[in-house]
Jmol script that loads the backbone (N, CA, C; Angstrom):
load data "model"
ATOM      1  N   UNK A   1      33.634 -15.920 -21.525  1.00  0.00           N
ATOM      2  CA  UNK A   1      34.880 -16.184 -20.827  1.00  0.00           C
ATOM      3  C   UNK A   1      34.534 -16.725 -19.437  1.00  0.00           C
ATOM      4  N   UNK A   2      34.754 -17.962 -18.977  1.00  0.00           N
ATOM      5  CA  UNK A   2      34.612 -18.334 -17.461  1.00  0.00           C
ATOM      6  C   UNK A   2      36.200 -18.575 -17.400  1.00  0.00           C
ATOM      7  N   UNK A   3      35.864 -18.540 -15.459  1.00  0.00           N
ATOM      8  CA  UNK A   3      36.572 -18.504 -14.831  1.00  0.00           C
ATOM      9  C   UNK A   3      36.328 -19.682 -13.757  1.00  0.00           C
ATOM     10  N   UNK A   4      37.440 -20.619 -13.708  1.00  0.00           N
ATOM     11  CA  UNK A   4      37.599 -21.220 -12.578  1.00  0.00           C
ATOM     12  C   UNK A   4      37.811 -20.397 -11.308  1.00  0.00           C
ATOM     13  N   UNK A   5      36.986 -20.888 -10.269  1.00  0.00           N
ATOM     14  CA  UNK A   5      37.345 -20.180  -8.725  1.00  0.00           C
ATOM     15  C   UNK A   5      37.110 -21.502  -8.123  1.00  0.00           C
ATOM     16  N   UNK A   6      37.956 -21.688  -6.863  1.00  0.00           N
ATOM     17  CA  UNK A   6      37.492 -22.044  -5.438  1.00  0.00           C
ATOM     18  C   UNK A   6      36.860 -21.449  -4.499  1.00  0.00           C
ATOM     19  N   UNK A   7      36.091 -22.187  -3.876  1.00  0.00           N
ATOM     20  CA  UNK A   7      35.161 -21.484  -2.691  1.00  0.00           C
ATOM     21  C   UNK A   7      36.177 -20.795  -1.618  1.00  0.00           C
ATOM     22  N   UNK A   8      35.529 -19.900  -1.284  1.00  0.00           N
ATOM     23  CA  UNK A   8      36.142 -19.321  -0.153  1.00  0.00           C
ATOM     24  C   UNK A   8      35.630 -19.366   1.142  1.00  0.00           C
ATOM     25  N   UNK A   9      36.650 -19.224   2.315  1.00  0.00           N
ATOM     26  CA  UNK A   9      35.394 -18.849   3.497  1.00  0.00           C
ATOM     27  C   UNK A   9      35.173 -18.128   3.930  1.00  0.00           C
ATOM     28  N   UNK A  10      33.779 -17.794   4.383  1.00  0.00           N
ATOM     29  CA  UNK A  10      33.192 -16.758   4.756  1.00  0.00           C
ATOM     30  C   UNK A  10      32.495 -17.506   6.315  1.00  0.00           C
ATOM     31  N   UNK A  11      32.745 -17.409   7.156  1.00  0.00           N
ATOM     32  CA  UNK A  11      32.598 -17.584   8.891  1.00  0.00           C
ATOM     33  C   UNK A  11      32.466 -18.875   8.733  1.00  0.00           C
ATOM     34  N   UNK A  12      31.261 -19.539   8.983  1.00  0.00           N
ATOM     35  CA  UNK A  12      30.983 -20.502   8.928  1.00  0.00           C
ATOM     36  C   UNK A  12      30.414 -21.572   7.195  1.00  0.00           C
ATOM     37  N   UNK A  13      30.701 -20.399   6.744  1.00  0.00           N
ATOM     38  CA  UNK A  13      30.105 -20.940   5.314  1.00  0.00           C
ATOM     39  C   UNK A  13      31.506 -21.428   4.051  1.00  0.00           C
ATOM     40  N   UNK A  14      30.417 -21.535   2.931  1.00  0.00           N
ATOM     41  CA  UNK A  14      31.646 -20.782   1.812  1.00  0.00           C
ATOM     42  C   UNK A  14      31.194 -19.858   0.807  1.00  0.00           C
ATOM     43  N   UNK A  15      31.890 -19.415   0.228  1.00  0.00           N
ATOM     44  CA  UNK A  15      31.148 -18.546  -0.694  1.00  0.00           C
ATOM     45  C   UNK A  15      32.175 -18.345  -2.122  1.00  0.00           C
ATOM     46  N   UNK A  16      31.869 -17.365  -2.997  1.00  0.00           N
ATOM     47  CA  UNK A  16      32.668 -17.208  -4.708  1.00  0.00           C
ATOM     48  C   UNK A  16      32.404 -15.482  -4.375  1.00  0.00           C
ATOM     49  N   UNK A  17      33.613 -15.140  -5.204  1.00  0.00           N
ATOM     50  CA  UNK A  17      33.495 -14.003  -5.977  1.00  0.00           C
ATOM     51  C   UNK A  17      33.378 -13.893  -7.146  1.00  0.00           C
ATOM     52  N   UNK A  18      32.441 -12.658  -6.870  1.00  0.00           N
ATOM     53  CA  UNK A  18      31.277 -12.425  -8.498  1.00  0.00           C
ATOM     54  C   UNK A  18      32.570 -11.708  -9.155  1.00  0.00           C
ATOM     55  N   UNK A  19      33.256 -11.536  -9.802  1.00  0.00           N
ATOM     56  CA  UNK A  19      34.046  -9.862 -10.777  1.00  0.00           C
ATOM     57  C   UNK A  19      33.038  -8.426 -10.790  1.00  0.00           C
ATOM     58  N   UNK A  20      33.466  -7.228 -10.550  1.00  0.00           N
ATOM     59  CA  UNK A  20      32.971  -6.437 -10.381  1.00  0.00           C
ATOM     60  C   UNK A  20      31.913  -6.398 -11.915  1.00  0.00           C
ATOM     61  N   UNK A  21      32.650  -6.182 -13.162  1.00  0.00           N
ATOM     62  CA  UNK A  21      31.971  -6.316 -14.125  1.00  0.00           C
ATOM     63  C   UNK A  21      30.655  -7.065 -14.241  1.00  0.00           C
ATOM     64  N   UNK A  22      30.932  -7.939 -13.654  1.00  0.00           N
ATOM     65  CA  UNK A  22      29.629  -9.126 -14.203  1.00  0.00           C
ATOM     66  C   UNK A  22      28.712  -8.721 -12.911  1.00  0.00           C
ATOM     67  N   UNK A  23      28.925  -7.667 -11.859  1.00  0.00           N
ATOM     68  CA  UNK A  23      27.909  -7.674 -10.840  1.00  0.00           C
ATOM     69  C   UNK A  23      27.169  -6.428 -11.633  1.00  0.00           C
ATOM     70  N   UNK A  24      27.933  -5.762 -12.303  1.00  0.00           N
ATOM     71  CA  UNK A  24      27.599  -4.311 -12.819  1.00  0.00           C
ATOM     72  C   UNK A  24      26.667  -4.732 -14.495  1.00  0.00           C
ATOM     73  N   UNK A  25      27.360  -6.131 -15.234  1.00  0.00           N
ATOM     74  CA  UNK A  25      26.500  -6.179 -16.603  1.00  0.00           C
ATOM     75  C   UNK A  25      25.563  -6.827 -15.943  1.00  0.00           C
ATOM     76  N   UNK A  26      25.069  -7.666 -15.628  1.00  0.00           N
ATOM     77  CA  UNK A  26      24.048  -8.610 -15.212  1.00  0.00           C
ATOM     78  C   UNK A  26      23.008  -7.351 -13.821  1.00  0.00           C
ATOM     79  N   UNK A  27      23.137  -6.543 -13.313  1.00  0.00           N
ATOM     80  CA  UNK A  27      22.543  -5.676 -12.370  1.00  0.00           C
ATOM     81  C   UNK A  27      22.280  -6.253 -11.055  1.00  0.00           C
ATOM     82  N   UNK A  28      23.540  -6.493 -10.291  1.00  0.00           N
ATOM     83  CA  UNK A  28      23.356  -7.329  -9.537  1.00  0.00           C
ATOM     84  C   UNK A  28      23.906  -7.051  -7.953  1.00  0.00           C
ATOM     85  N   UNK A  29      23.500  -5.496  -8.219  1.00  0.00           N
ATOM     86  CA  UNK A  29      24.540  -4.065  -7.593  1.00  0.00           C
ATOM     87  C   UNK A  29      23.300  -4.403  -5.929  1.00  0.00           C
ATOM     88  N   UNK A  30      21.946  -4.655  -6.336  1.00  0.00           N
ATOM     89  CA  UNK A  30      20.958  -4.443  -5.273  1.00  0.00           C
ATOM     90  C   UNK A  30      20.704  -6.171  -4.931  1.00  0.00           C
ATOM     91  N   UNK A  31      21.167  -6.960  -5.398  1.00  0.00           N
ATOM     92  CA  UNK A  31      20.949  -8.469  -4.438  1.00  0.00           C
ATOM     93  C   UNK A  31      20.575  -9.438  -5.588  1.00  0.00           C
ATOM     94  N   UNK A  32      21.242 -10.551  -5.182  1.00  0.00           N
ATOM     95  CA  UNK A  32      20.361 -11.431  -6.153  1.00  0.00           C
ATOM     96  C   UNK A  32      19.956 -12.537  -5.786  1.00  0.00           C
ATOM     97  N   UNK A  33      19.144 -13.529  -6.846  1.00  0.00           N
ATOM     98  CA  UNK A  33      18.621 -14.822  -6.443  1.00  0.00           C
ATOM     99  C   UNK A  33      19.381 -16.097  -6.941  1.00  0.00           C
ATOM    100  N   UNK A  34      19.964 -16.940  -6.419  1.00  0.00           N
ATOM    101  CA  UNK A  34      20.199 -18.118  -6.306  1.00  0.00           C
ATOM    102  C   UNK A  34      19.249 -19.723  -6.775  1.00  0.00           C
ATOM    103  N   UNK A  35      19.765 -20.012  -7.830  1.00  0.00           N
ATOM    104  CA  UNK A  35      18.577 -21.080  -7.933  1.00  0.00           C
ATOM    105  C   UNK A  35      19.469 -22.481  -8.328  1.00  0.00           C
ATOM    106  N   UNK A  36      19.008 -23.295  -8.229  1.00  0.00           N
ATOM    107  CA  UNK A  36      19.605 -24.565  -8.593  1.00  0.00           C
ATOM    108  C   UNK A  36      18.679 -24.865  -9.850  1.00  0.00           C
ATOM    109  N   UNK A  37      19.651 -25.296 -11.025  1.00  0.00           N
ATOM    110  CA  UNK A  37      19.121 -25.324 -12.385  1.00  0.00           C
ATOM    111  C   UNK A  37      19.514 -27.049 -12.813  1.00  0.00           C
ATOM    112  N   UNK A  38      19.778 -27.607 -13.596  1.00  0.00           N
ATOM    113  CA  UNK A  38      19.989 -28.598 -13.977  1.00  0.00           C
ATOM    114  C   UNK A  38      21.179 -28.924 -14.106  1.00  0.00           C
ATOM    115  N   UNK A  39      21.567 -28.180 -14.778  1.00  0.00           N
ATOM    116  CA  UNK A  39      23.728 -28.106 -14.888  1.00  0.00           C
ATOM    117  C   UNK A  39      23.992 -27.136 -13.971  1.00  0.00           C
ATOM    118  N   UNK A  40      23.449 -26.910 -13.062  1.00  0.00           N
ATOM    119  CA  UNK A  40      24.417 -25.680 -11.945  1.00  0.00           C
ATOM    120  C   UNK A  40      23.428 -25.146 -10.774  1.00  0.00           C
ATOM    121  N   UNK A  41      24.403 -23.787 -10.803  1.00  0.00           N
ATOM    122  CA  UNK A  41      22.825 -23.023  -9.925  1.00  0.00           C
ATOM    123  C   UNK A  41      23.127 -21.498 -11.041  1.00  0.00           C
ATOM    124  N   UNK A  42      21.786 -21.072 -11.119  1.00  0.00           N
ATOM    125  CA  UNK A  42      21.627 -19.569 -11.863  1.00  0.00           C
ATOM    126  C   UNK A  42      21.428 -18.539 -10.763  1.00  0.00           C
ATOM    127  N   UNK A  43      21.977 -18.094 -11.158  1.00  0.00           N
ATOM    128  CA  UNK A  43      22.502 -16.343 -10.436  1.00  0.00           C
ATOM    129  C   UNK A  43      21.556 -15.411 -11.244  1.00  0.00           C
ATOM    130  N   UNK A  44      20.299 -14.524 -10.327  1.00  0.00           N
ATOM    131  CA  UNK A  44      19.732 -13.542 -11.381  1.00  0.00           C
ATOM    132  C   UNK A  44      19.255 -12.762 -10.238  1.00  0.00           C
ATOM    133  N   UNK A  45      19.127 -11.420 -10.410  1.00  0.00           N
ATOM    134  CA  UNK A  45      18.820  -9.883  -9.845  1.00  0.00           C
ATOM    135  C   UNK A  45      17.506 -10.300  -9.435  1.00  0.00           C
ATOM    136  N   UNK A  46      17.515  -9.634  -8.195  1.00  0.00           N
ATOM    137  CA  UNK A  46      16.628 -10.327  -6.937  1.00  0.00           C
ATOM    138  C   UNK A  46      15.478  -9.711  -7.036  1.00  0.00           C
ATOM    139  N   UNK A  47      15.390  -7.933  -8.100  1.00  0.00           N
ATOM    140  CA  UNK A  47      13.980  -7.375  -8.295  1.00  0.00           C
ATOM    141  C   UNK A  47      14.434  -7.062  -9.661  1.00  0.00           C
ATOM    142  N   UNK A  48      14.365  -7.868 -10.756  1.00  0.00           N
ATOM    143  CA  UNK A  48      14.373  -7.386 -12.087  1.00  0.00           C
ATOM    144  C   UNK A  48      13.651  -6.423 -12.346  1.00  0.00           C
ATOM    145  N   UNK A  49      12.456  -6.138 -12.051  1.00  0.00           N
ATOM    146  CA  UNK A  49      11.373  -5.786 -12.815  1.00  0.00           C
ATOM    147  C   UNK A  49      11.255  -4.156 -12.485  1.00  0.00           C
ATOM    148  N   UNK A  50      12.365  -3.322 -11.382  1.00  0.00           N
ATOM    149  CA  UNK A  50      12.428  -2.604 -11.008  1.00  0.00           C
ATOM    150  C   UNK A  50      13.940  -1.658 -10.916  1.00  0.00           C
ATOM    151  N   UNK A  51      14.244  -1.062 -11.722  1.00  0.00           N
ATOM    152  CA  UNK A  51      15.320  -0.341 -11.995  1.00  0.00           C
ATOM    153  C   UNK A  51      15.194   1.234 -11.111  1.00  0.00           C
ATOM    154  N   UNK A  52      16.816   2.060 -10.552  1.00  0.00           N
ATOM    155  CA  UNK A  52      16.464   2.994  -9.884  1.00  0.00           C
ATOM    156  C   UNK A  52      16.710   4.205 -10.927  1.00  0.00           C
ATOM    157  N   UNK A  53      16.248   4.963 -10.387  1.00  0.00           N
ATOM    158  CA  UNK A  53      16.527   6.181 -11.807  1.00  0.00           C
ATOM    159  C   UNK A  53      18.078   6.077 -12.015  1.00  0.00           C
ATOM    160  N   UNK A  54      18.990   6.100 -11.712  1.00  0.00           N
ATOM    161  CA  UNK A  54      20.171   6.617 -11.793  1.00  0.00           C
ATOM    162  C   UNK A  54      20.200   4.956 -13.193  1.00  0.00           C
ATOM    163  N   UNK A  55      19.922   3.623 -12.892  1.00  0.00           N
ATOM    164  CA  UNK A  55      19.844   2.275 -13.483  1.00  0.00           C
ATOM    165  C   UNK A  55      19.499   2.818 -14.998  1.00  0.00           C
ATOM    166  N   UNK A  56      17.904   3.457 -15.126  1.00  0.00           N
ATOM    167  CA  UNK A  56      17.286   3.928 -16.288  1.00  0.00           C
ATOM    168  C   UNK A  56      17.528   4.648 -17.033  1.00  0.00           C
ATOM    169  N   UNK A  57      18.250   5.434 -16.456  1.00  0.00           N
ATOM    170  CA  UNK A  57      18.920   6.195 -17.311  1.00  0.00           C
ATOM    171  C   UNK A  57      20.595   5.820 -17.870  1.00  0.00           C
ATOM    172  N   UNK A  58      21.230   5.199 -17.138  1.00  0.00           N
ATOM    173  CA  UNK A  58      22.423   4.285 -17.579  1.00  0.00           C
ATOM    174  C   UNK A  58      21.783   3.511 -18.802  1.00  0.00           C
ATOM    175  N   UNK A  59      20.682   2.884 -18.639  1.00  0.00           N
ATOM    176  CA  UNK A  59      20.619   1.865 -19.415  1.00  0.00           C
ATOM    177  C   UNK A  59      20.103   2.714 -20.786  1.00  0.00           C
ATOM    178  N   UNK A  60      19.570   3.865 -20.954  1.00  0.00           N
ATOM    179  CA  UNK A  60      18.861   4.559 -21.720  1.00  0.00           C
ATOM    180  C   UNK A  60      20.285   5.104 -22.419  1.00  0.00           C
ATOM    181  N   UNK A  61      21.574   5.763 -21.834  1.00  0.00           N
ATOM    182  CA  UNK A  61      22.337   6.734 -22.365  1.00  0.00           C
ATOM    183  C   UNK A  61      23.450   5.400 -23.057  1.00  0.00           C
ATOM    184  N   UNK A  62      23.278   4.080 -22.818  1.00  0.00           N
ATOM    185  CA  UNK A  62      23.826   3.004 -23.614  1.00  0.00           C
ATOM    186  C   UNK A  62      22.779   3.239 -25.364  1.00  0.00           C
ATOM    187  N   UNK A  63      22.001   3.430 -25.251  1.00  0.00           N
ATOM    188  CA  UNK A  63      21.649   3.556 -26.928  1.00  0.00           C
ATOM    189  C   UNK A  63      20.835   5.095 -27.227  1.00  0.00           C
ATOM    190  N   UNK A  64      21.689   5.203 -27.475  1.00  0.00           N
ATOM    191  CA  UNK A  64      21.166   6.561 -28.261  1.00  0.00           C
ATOM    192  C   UNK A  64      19.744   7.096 -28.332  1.00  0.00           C
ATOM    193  N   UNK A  65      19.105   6.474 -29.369  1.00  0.00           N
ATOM    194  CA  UNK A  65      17.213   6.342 -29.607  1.00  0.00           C
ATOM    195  C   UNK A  65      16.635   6.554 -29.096  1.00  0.00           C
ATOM    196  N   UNK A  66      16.803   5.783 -27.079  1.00  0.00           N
ATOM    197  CA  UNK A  66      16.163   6.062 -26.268  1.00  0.00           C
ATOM    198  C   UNK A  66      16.723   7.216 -25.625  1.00  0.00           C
ATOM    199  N   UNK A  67      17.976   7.441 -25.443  1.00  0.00           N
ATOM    200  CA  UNK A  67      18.451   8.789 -24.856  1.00  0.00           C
ATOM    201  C   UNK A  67      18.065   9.996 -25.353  1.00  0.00           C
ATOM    202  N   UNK A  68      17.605   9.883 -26.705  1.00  0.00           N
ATOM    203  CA  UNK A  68      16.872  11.082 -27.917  1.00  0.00           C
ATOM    204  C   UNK A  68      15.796  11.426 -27.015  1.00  0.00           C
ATOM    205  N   UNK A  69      15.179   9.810 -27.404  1.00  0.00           N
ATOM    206  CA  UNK A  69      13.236  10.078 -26.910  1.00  0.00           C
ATOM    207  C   UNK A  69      12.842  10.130 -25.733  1.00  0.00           C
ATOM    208  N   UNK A  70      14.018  10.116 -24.801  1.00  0.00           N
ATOM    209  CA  UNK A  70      13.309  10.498 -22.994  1.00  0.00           C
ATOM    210  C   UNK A  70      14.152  11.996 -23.269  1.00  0.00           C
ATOM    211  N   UNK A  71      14.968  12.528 -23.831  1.00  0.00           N
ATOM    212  CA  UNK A  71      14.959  13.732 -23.768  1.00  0.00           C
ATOM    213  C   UNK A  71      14.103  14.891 -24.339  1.00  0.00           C
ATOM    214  N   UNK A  72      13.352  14.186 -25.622  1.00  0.00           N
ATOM    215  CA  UNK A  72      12.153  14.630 -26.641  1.00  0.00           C
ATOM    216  C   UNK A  72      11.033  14.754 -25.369  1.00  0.00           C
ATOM    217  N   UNK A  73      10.637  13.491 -25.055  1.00  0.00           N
ATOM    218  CA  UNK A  73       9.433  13.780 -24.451  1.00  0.00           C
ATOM    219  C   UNK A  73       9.794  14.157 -22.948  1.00  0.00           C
ATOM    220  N   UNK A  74      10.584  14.532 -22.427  1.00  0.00           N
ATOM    221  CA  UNK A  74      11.248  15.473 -21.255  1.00  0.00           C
ATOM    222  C   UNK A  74      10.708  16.680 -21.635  1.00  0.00           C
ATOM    223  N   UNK A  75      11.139  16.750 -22.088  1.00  0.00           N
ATOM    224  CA  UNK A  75      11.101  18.456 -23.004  1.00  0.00           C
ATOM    225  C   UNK A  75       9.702  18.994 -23.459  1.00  0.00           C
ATOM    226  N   UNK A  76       8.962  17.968 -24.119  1.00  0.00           N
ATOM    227  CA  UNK A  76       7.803  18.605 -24.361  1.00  0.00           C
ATOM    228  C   UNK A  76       6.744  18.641 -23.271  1.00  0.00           C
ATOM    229  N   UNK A  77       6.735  17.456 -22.400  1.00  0.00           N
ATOM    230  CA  UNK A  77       6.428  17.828 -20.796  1.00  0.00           C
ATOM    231  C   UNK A  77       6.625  19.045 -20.452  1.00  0.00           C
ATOM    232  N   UNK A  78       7.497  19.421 -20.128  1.00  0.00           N
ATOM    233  CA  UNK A  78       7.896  20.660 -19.317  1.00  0.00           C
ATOM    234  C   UNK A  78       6.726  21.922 -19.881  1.00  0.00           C
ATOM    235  N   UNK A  79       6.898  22.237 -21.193  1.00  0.00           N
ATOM    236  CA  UNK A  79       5.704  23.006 -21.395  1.00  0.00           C
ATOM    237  C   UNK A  79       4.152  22.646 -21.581  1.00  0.00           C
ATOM    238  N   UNK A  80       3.500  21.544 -21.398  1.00  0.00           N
ATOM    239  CA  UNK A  80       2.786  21.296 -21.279  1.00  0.00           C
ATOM    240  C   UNK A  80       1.767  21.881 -20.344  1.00  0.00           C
ATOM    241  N   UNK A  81       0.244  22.714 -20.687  1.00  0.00           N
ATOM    242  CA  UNK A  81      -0.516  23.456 -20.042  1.00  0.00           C
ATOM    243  C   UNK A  81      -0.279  25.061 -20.110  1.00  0.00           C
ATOM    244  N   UNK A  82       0.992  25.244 -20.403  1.00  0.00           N
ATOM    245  CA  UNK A  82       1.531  26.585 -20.089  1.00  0.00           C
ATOM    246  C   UNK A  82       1.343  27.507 -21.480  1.00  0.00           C
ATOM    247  N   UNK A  83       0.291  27.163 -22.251  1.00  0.00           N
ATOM    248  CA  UNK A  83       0.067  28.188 -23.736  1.00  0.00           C
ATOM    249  C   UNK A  83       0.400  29.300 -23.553  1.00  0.00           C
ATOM    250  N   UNK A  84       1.390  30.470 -24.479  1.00  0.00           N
ATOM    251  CA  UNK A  84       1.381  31.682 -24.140  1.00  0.00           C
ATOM    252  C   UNK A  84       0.294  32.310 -23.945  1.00  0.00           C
ATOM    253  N   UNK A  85      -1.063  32.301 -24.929  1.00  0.00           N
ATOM    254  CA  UNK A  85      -1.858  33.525 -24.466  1.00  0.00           C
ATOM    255  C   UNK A  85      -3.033  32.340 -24.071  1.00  0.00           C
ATOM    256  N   UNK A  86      -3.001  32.150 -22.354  1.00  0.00           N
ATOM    257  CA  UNK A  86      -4.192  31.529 -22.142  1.00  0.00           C
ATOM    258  C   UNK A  86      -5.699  32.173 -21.699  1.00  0.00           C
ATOM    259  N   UNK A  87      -5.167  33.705 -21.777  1.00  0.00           N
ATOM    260  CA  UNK A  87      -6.722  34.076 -21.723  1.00  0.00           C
ATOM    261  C   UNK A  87      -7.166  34.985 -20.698  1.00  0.00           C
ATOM    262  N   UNK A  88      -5.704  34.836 -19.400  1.00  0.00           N
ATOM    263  CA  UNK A  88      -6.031  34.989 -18.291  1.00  0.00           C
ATOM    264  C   UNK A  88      -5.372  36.493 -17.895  1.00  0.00           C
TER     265      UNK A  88
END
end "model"
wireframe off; spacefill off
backbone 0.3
color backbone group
């Protein structure tokens, strides 16, 4: 679905509004990059490669599988080292 917009102004400039949605699907909450492409300019998240916990786990509790297996291996962490009878 696009949307026609006009530029707006912003002091001396102009600028667009993003829709909240598309700042929130695309992750675009911490800054993004600007590029001039061939048919336009591309809009993309300024540190992809780095999500904050609160991000990782959003993105984890969207599919199930992974929400299982970071809670599986959560869990078996936690007791890890701690054998009942270690001896001591």
């Amino acid at each position: 679905m696009s949307q026609v917009q006009k530029p707006i102004r912003i002091g001396n400039s102009k600028g667009a509004r993003i829709p909240a949605h598309l700042i929130r699907s695309y992750h675009l909450e911490r800054g993004f990059v600007m590029k001039p492409v061939q048919d336009g300019i591309l809009i993309a998240p300024a540190d992809s490669s780095k999500l904050t916990l609160e991000e990782s786990f959003a993105a984890m509790a969207l599919d199930r599988t992974d929400l299982k297996n970071a809670r599986e291996w959560a869990e078996a962490g936690l007791t890890d080292g701690l054998e009942e009878d270690s001896g001591f």
